[in-house]
Backbone as CSV, one residue per row, in Angstrom:
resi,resn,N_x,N_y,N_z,CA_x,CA_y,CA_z,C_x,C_y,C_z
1,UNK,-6.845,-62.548,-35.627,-6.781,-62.009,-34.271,-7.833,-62.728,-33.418
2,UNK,-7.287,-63.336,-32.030,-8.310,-63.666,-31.106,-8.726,-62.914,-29.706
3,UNK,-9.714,-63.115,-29.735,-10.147,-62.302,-28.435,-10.560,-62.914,-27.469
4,UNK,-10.315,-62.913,-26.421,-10.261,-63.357,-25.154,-10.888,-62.854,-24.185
5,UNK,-12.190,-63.227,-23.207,-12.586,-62.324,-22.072,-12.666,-62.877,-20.882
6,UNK,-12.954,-62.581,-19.673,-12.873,-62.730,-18.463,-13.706,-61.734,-17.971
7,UNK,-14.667,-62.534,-16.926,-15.568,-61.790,-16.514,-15.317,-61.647,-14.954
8,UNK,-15.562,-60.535,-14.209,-15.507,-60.736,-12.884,-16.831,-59.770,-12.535
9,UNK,-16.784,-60.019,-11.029,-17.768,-59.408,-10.236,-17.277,-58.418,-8.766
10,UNK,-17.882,-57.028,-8.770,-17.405,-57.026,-7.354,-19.187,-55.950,-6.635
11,UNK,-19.167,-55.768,-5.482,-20.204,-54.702,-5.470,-19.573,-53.877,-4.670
12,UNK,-20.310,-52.574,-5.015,-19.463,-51.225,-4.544,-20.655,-50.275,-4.159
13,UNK,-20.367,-49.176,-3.587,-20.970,-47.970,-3.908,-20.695,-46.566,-3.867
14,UNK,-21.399,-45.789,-4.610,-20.958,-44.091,-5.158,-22.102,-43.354,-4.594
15,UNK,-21.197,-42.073,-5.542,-22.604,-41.053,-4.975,-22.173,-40.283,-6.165
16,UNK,-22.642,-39.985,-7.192,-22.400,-39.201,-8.237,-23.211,-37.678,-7.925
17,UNK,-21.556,-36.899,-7.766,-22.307,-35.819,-7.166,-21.044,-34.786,-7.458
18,UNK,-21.230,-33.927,-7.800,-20.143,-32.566,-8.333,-20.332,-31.470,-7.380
19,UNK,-19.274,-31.126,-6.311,-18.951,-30.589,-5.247,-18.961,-28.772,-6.065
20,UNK,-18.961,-28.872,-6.970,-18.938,-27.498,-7.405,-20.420,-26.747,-7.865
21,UNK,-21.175,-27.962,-7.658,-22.866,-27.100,-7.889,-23.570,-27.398,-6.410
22,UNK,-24.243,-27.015,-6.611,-25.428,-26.455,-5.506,-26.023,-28.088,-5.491
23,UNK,-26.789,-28.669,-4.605,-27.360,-29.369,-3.909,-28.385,-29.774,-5.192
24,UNK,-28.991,-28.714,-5.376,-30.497,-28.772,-6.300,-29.637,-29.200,-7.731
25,UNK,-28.778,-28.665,-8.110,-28.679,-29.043,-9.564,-27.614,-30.769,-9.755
26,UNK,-27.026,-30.834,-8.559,-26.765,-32.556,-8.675,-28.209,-32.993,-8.689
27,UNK,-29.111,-32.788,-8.070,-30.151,-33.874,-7.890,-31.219,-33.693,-9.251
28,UNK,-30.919,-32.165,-9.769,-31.423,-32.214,-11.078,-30.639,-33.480,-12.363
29,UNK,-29.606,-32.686,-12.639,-28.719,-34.207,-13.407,-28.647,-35.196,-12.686
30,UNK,-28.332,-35.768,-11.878,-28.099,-37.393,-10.990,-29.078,-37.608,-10.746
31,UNK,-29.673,-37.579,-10.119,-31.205,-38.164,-9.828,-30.900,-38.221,-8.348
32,UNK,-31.703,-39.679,-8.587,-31.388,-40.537,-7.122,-29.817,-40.771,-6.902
33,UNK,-28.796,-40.780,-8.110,-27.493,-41.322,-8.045,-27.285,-39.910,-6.899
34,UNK,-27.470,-38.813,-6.690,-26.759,-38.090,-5.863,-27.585,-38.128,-4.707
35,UNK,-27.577,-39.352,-3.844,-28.287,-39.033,-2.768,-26.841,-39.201,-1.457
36,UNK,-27.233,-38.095,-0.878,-26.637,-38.065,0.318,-26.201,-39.239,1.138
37,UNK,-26.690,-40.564,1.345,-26.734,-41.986,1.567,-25.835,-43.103,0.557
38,UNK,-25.506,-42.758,-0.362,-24.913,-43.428,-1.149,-25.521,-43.781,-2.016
39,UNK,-25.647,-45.092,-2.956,-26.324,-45.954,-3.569,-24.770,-46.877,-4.113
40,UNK,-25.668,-48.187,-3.995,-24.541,-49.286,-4.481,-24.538,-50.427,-5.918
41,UNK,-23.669,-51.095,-6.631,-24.578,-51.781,-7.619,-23.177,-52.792,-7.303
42,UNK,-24.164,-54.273,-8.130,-23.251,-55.417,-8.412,-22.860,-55.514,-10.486
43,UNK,-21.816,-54.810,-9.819,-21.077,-53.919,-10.730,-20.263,-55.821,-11.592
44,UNK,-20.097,-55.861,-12.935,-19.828,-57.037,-14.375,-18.414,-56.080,-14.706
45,UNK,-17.404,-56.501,-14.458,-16.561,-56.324,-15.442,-16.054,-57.480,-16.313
46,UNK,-15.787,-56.814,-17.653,-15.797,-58.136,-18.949,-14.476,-57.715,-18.947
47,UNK,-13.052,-58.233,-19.116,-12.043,-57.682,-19.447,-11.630,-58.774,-20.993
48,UNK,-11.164,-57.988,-21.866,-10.909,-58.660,-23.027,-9.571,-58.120,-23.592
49,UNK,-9.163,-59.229,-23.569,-7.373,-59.245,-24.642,-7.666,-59.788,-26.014
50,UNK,-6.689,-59.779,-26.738,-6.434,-59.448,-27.852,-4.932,-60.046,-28.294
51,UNK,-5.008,-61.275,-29.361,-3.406,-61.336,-29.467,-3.489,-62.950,-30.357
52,UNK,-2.152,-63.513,-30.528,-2.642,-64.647,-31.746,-2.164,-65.736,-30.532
53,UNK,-2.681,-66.783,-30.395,-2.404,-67.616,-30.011,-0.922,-68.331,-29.599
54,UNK,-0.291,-68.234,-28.667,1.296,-69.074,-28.261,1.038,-70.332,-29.116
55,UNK,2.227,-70.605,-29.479,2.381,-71.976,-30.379,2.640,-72.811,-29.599
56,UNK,3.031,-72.596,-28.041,3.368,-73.878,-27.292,2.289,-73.901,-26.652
57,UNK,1.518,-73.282,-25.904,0.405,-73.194,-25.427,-1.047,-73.359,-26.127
58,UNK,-0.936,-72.474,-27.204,-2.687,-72.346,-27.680,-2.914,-71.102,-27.040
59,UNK,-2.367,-70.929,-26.249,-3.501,-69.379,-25.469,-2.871,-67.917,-25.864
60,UNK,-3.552,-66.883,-25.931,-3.502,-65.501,-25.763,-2.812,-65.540,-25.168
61,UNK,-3.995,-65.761,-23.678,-3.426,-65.680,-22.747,-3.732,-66.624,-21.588
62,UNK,-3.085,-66.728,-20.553,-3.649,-67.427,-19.425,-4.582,-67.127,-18.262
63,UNK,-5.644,-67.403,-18.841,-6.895,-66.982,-17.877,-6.765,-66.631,-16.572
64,UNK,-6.169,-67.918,-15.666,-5.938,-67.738,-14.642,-4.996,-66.350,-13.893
65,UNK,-4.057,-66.374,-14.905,-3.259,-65.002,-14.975,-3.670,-63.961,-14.530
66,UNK,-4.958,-63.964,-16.116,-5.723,-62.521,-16.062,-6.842,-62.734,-14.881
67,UNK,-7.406,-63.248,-14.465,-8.365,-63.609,-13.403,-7.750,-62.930,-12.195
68,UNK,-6.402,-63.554,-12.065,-5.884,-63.185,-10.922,-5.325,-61.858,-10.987
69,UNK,-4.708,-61.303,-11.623,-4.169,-59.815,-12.378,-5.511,-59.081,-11.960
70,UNK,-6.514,-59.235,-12.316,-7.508,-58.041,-11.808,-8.454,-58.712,-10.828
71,UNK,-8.433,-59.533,-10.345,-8.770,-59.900,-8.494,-7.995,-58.788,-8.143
72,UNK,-6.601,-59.037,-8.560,-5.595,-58.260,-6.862,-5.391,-57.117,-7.517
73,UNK,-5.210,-56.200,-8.608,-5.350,-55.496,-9.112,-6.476,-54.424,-9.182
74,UNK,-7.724,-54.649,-9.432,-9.240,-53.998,-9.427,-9.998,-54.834,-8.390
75,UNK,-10.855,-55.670,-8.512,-11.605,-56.438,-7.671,-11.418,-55.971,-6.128
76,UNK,-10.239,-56.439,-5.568,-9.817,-56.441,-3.948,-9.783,-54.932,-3.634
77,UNK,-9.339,-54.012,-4.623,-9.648,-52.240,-4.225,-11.150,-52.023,-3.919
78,UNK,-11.910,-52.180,-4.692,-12.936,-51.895,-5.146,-14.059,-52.677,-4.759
79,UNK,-14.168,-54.182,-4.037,-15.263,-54.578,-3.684,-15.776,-54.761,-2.350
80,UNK,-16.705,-54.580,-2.355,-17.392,-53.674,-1.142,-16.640,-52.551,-0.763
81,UNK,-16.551,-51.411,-1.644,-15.839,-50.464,-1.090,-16.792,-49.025,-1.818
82,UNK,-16.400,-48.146,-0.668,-17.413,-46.469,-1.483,-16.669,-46.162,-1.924
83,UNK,-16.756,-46.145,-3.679,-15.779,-45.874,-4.761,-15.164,-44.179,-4.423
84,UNK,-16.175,-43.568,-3.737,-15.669,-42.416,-3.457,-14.904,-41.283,-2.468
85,UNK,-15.237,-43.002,-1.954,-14.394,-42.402,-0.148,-12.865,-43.538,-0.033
86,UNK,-13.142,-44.465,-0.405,-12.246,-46.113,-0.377,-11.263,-46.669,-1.402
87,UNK,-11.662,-45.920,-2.164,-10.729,-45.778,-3.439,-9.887,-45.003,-3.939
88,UNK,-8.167,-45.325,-3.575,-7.166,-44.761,-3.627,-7.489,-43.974,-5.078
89,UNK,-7.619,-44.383,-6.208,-7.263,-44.267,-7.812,-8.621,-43.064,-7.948
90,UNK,-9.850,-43.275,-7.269,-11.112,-42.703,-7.539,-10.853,-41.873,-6.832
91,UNK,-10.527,-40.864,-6.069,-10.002,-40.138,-5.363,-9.974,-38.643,-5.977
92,UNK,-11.208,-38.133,-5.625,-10.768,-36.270,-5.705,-11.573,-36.499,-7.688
93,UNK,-12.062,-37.694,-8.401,-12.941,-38.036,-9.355,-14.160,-38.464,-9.306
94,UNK,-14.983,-37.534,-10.454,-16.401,-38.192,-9.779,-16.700,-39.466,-10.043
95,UNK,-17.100,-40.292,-9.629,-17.111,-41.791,-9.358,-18.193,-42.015,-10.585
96,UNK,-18.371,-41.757,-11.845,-18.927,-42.399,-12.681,-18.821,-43.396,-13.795
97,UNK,-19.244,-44.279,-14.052,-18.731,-45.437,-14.887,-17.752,-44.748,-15.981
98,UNK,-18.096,-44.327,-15.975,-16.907,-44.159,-17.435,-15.483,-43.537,-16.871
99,UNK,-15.669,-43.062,-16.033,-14.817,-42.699,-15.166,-13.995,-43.832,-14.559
100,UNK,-14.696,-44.422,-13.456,-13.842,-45.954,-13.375,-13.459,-46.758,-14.215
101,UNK,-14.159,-46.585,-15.179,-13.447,-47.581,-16.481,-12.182,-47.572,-17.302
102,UNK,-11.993,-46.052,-17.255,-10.414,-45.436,-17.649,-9.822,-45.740,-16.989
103,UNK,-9.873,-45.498,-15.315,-9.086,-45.684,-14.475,-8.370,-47.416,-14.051
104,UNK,-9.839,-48.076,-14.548,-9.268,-49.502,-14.517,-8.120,-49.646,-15.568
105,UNK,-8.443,-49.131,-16.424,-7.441,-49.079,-18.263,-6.094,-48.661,-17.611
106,UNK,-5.724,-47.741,-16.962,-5.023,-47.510,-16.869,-4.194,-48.387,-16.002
107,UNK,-5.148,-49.159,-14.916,-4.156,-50.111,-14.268,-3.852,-51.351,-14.986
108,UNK,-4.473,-51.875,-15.876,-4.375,-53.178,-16.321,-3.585,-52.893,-17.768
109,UNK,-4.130,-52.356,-18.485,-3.439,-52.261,-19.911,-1.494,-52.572,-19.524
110,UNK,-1.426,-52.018,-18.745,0.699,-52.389,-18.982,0.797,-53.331,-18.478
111,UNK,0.067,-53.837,-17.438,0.373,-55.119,-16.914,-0.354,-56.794,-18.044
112,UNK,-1.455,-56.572,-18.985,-1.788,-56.984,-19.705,-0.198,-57.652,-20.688
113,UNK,-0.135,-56.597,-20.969,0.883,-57.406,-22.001,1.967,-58.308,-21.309
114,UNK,2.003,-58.058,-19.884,3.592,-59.236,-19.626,2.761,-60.134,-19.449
115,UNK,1.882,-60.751,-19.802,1.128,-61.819,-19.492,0.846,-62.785,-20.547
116,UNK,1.137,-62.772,-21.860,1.285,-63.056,-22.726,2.746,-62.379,-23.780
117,UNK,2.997,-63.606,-24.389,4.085,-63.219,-25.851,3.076,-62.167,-26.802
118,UNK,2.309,-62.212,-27.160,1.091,-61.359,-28.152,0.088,-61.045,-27.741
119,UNK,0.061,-60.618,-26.523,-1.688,-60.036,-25.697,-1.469,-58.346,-25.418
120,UNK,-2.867,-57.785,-25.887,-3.096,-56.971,-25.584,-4.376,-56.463,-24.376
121,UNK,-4.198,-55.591,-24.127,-5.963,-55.196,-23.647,-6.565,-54.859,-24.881
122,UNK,-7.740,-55.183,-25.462,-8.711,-54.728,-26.224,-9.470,-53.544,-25.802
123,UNK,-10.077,-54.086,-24.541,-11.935,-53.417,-24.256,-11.575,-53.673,-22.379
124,UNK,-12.807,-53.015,-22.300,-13.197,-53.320,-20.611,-14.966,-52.645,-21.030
125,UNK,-15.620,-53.277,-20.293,-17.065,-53.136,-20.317,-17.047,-53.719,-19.034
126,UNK,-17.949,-52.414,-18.585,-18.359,-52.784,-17.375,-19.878,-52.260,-16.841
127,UNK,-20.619,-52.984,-16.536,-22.101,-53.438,-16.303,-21.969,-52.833,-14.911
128,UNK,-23.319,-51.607,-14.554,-23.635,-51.140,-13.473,-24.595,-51.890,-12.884
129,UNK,-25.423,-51.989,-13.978,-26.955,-53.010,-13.925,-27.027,-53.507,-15.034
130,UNK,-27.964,-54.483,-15.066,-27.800,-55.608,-16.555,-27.988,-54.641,-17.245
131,UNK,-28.977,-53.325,-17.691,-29.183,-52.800,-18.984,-28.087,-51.526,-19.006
132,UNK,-27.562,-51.380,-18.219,-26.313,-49.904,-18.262,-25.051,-50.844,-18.169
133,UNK,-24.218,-50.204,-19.134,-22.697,-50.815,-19.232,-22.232,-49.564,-20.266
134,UNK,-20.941,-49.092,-19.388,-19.948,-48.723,-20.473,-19.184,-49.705,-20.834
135,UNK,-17.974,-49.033,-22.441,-17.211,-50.123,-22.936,-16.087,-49.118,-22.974
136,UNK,-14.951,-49.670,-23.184,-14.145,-48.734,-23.121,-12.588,-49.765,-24.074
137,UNK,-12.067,-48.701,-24.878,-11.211,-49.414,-25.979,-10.063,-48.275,-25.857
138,UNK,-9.948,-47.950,-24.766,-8.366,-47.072,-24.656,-8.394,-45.616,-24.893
139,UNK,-7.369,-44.936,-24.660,-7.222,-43.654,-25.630,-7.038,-43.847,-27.006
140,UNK,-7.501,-43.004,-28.202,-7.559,-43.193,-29.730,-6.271,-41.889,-29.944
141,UNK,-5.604,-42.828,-30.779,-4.545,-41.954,-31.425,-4.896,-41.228,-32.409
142,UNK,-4.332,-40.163,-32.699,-4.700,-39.773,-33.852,-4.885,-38.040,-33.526
């Protein structure tokens, strides 16, 4: 099995903040993330497929493909945009990484596979700041 990634970039910003508590207890859990003003980051997504190599090609998949598949797909929604006001998909969800990260899964994973004869989505990891990143490997069956 080979794995394949693609990295992109976009910057955004949230406000991680739960409309169902009181003022004091977002700012107890969130911190600074629930400030009234926003806060923004230059947000790493790694997107990685999964699949054996085309025999006429060599590739998974075609980079450019996937490059472009989540430019117009994730990227163009989402950069420079308030994930929580600007974002059709983030909408009425609290805007936290792990949160957007499903939601990306959910847009790319079906479109992933027509892009290759044997590609899958693997993973999505996505970097808030160099030392915070979720990863994310789908729903688990079972």
């Amino acid at each position: 099995m080979i794995y394949v990634s693609r990295k992109e970039h976009f910057n955004a910003a949230h406000k991680l903040y739960n409309p169902n508590w009181t003022k004091e207890k977002n700012v107890e859990v969130f911190g600074p993330c629930a400030n009234d003003n926003w806060h923004g980051h230059n947000f790493e997504l790694i997107v990685t497929v999964r699949g054996l190599p085309d025999p006429e090609t060599g590739f998974v998949v075609d980079l450019k493909k996937l490059s472009t598949l989540v430019r117009t797909d994730i990227t163009d929604k989402v950069d420079h945009k308030n994930l929580n006001l600007d974002v059709d998909f983030m909408l009425g969800k609290l805007a936290s990484c792990e949160n957007l990260v499903i939601e990306f899964w959910k847009i790319l994973a079906p479109k992933v596979e027509l892009l290759g004869s044997d590609c899958t989505l693997h993973s999505l990891k996505l970097y808030e700041t160099p030392r915070n990143y979720v990863e994310y490997f789908g729903e688990t069956k079972g």
